[in-house]
C-alpha positions as CSV (number, residue, x, y, z in Angstrom):
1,X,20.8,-14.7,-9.1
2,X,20.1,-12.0,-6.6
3,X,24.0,-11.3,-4.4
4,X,23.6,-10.0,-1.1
5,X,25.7,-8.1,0.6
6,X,25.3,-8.5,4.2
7,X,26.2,-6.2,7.3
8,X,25.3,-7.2,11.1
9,X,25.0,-3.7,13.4
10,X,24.1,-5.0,16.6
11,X,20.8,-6.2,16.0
12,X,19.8,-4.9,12.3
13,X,20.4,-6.9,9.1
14,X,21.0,-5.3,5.8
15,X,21.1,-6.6,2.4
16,X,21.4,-4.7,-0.9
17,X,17.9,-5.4,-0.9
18,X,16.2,-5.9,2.6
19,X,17.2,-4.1,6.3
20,X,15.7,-6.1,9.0
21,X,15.4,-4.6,12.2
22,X,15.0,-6.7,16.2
23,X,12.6,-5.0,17.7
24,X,9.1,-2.3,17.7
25,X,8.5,-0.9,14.5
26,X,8.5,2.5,16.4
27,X,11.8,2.3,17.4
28,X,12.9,2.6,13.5
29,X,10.3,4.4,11.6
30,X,12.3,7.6,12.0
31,X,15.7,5.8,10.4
32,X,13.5,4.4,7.5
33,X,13.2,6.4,4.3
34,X,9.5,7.2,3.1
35,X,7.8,4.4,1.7
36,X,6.1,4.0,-1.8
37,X,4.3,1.3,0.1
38,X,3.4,0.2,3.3
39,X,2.3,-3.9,4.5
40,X,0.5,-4.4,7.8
41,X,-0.2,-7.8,8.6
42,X,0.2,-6.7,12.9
43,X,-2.5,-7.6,15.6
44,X,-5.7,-9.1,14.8
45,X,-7.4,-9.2,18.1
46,X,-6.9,-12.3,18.6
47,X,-4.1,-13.0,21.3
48,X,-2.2,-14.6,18.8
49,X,1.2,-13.3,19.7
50,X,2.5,-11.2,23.0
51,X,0.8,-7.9,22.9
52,X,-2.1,-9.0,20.4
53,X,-5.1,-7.9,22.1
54,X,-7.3,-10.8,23.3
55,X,-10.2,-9.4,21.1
56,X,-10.9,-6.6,18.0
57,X,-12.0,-3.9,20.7
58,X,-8.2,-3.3,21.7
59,X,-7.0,-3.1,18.5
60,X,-7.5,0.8,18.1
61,X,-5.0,2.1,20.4
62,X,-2.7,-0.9,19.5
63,X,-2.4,0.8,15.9
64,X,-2.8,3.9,17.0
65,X,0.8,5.3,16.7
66,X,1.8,3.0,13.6
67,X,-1.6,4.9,11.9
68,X,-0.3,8.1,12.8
69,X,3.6,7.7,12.1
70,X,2.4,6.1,8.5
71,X,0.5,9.3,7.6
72,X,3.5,11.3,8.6
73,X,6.1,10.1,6.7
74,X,3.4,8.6,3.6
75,X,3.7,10.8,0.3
76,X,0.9,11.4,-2.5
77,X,2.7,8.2,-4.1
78,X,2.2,6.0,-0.9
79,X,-0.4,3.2,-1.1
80,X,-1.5,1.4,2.4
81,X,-2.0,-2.5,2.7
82,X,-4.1,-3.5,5.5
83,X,-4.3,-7.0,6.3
84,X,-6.6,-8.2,9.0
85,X,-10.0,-10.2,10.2
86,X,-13.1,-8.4,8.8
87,X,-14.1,-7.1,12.4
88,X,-10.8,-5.8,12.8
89,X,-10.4,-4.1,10.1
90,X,-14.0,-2.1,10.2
91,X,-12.3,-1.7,14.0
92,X,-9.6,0.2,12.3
93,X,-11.3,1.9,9.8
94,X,-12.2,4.8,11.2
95,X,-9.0,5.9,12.5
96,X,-7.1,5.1,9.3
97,X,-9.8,7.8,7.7
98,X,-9.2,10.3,10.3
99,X,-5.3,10.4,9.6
100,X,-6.0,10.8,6.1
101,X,-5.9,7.4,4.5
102,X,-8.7,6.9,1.8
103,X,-10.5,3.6,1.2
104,X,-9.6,2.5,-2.3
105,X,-10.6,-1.0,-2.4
106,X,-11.3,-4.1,-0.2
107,X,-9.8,-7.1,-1.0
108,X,-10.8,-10.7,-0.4
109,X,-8.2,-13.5,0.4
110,X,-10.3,-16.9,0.1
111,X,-8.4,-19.7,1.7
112,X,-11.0,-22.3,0.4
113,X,-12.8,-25.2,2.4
114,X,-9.8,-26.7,3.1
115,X,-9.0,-24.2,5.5
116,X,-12.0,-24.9,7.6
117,X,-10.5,-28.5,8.8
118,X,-10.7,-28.9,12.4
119,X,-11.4,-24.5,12.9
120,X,-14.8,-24.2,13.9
121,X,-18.5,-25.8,15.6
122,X,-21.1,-24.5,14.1
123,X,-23.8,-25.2,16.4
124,X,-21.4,-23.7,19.4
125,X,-20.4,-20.5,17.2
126,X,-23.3,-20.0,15.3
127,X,-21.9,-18.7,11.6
128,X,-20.8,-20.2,8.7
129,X,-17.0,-21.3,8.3
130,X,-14.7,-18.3,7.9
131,X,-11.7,-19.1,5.5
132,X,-11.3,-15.0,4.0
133,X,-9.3,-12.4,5.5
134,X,-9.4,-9.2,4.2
135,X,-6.5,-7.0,2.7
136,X,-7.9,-3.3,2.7
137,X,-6.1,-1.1,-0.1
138,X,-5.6,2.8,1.2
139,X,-3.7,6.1,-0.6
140,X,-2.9,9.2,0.8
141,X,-6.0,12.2,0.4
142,X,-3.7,14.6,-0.9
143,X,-4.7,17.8,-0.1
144,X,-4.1,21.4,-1.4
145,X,-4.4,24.7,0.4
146,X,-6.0,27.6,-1.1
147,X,-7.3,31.0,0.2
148,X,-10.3,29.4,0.3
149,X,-9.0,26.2,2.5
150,X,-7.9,22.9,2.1
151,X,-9.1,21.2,-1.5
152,X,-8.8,17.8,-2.7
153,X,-7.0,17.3,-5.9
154,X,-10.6,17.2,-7.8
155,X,-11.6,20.2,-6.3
156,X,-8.6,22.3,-6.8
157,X,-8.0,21.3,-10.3
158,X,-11.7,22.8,-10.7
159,X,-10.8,25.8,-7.8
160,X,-7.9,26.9,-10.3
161,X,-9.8,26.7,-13.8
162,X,-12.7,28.6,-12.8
163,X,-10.7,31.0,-11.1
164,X,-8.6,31.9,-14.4
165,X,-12.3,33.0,-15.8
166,X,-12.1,30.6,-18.5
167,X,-15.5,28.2,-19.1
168,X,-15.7,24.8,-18.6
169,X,-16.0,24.2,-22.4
170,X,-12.3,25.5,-23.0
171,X,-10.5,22.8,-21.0
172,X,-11.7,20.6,-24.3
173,X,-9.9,23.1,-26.4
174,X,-7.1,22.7,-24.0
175,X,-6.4,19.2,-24.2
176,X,-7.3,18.6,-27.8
177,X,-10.3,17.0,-27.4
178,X,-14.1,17.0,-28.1
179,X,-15.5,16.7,-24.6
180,X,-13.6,14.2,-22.3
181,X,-11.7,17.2,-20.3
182,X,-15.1,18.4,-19.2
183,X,-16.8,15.4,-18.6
184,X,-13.8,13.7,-16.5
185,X,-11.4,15.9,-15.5
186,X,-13.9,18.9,-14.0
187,X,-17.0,16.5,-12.9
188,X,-18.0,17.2,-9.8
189,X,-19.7,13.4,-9.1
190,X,-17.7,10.2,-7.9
191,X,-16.5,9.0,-11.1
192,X,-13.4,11.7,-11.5
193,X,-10.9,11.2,-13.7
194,X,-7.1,12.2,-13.0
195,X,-6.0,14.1,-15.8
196,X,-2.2,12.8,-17.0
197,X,0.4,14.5,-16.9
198,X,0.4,15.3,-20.4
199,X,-3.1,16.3,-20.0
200,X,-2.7,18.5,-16.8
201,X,0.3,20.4,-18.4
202,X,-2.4,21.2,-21.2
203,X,-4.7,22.5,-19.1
204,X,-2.0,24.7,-17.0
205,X,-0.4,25.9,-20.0
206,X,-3.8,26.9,-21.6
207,X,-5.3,28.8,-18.5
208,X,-2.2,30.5,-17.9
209,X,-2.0,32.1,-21.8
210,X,-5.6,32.8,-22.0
211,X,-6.8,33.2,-18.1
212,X,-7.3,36.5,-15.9
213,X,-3.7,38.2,-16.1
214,X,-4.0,39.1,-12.3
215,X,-4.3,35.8,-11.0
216,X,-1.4,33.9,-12.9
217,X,0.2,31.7,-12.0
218,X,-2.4,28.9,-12.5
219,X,-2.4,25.1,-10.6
220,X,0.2,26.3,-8.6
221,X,0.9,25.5,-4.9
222,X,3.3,28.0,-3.7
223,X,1.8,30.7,-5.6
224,X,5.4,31.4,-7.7
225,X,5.6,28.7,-10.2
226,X,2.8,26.6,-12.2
227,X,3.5,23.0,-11.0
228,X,5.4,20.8,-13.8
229,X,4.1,17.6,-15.5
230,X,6.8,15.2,-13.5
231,X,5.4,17.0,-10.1
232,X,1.7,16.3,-11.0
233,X,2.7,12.7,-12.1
234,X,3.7,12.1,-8.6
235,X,0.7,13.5,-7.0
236,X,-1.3,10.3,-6.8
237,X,-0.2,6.4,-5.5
238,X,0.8,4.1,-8.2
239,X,-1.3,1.7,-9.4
240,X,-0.9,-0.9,-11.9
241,X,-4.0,-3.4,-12.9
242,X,-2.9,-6.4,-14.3
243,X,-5.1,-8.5,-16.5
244,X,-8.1,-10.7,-14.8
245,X,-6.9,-9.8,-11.6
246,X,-10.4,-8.9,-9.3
247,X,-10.8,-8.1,-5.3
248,X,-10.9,-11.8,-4.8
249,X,-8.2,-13.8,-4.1
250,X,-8.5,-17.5,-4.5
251,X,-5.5,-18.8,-3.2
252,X,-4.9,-21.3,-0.3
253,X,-3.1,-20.8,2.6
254,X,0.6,-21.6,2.1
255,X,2.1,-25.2,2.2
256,X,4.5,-27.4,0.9
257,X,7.9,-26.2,0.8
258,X,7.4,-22.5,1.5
259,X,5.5,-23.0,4.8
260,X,7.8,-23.0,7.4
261,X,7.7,-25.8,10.0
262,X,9.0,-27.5,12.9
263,X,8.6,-31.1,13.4
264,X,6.1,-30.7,10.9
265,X,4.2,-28.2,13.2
266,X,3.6,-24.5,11.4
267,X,6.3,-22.3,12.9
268,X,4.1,-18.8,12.0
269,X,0.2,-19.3,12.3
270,X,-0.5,-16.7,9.5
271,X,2.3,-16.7,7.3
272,X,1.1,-14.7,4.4
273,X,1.8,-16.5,0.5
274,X,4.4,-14.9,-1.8
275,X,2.3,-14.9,-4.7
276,X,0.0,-12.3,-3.1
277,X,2.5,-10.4,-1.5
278,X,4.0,-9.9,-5.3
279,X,0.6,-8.8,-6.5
280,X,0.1,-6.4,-4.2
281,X,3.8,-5.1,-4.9
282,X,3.5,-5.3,-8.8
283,X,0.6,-3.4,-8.9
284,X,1.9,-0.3,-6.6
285,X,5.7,0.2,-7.1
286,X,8.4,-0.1,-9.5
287,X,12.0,-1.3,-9.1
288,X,14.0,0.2,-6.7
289,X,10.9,1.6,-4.8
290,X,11.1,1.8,-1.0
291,X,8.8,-0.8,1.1
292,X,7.9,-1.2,4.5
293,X,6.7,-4.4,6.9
294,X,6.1,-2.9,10.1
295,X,5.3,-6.2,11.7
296,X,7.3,-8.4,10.2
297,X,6.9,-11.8,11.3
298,X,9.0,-14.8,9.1
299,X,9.4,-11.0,6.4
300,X,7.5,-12.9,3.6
301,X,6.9,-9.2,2.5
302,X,10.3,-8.8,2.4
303,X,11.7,-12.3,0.5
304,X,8.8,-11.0,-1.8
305,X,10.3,-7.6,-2.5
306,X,13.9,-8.6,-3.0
307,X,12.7,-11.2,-5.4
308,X,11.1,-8.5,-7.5
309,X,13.8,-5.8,-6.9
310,X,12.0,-3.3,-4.4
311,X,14.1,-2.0,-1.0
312,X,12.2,-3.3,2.1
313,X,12.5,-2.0,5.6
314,X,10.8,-4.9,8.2
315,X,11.2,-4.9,11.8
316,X,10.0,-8.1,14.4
317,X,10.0,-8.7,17.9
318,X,10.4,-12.0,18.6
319,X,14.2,-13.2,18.1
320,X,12.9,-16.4,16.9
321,X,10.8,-15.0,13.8
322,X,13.8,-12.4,13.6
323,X,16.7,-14.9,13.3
324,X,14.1,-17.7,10.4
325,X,13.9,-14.4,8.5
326,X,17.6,-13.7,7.9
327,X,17.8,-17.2,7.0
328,X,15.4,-16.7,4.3
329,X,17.0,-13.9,2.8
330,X,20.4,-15.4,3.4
331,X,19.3,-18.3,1.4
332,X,17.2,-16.3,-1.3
333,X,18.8,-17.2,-4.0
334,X,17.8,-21.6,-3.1
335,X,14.9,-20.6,-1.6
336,X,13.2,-18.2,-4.8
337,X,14.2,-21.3,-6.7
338,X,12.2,-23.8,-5.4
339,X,9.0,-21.4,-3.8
340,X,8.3,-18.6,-5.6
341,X,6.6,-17.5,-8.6
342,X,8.6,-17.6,-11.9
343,X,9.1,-14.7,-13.9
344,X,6.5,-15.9,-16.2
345,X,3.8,-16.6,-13.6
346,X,4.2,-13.6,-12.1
347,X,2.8,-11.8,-15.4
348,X,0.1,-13.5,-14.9
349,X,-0.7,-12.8,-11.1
């Protein structure tokens, strides 16, 4: 049983769990605290809501200041969950990389035939059936500046060691081992291992006993202490792989009694399933971590955090959506009953 604890401030809803907001995302980014985790399911180019541009080539300036406002108040621990058409997304793409968001993975959500019913004409649109959208994973490039400018974390891990004079071969000796500090920690190719924390305090303790006295401290940002192990754990997003889970997601789109209708019309054209809004947030936070849904719609993102104990931030514009989304959070407790994943199945997500 999940209580909530409800407060109505003109037009915001909290919970002990979930703060929905009436209105533009922008109007409440600066009120939010800094996400662990962000969920974008906005404008596909595709008119399908007011202010959805009619097609992908407007959707650029439309996430324009979200894109920027995320990689203001995004930490190293922040991961980025773009959902979208495949054209809109590659749309995106380019932008997201220019404010610093890094391309982790691209994930496939396969509706299956079904979906297809009644949704496209071949001969008039040419293609084969679309039932995927795509849901585009992003972290934070965390930089570090140096005398000699800005490093990523691979680089400066490297920048410091070789600048304590020490050899390669020693961060081996370092961490206890025979060669896997070399060979993954200090590569220079694509396959670069983040030392752990129990590794990286290793390596920092080592180079700054036995480096050049003159340029202690070593792996250190401000220059006036050597960064702990807690610090460096945070310097990277969470990320949790569960078992047999792959970039393809066979699941159809939702139905039954967690589809919201009218009259047995669908009342949100693209609501999103629980069951992979909980993947996404088991495998990036813990409890207690903060989420946001910028474009919130019927806030599946946020029935799916409270039911797994993270804090979610949405906001939505339409008053309808807004006012069937307190009702699902008002009746969480029913509702995660007869909807949502079980404790058990969602080991198994």
């Amino acid at each position: 049983m999940v209580a909530i604890r409800q407060e109505f401030v003109g037009s915001n809803y909290s919970a002990t769990r979930a703060s929905v907001d009436l209105g533009y995302a922008q109007e409440y980014y600066d009120s939010w605290p800094d996400p662990i985790v962000i969920i974008s399911d906005g404008a596909y180019g595709v008119a399908g809501f007011p202010g959805d541009p009619p097609t992908y080539e407007g959707l650029l300036e439309w996430y324009r200041p979200h894109i920027v406002t995320w990689a203001s108040r995004a930490t190293p621990q922040t991961t980025l969950w773009f959902w979208n058409t495949e054209i809109g997304w590659a749309t995106v793409h380019p932008l997201l990389a220019e404010q610093g968001w890094e391309f982790r993975n691209c994930h496939i959500w396969n509706k299956g035939i079904p979906h297809v019913a009644g949704n496209t004409n071949t001969k008039t649109l040419r293609k084969f059936p679309v039932v995927t959208e795509v849901c585009v994973q992003y972290v934070r490039q965390v930089r570090v500046d140096t005398a000699e400018g800005s490093l990523t974390l691979k680089s400066w891990l490297r920048h410091e060691w070789l600048r304590s004079g020490l050899p390669l071969c020693k961060t081996n000796e370092a961490c206890g081992v025979r060669n896997a500090a070399t060979r993954k920690y200090f590569t220079q190719d694509h396959l670069w291992y983040f030392p752990p924390p129990e590794g990286f305090e290793a390596l920092a303790l080592y180079a700054n006993v036995h480096g050049d006295p003159k340029g202690r401290p070593y792996f250190s940002i401000d220059g006036q202490k050597t960064i702990a192990k807690e610090e460096w754990s945070k310097m990277r997003s969470k990320f949790y792989c569960q078992l047999g889970i792959s970039n393809v997601w066979d699941e159809p789109a939702v139905r039954g009694d967690e589809r919201l209708k009218r009259r047995h019309r669908c009342i949100h054209n693209n609501q999103k399933p629980l069951r992979l809004l909980e993947r996404i947030l088991l495998a990036c936070t813990d409890q207690g971590d903060i989420v946001w849904e910028p474009f919130g719609g019927l806030c599946s993102v946020a029935v799916a955090a409270q039911r797994l104990g993270r804090l979610c931030y949405s906001a939505e514009i339409d008053s309808e959506f807004y006012r069937l989304a307190l009702d699902r959070l008002n009746n969480f407790d029913a509702y995660a009953t007869e909807t949502s994943s079980t404790p058990k199945e969602l080991a198994l997500l």
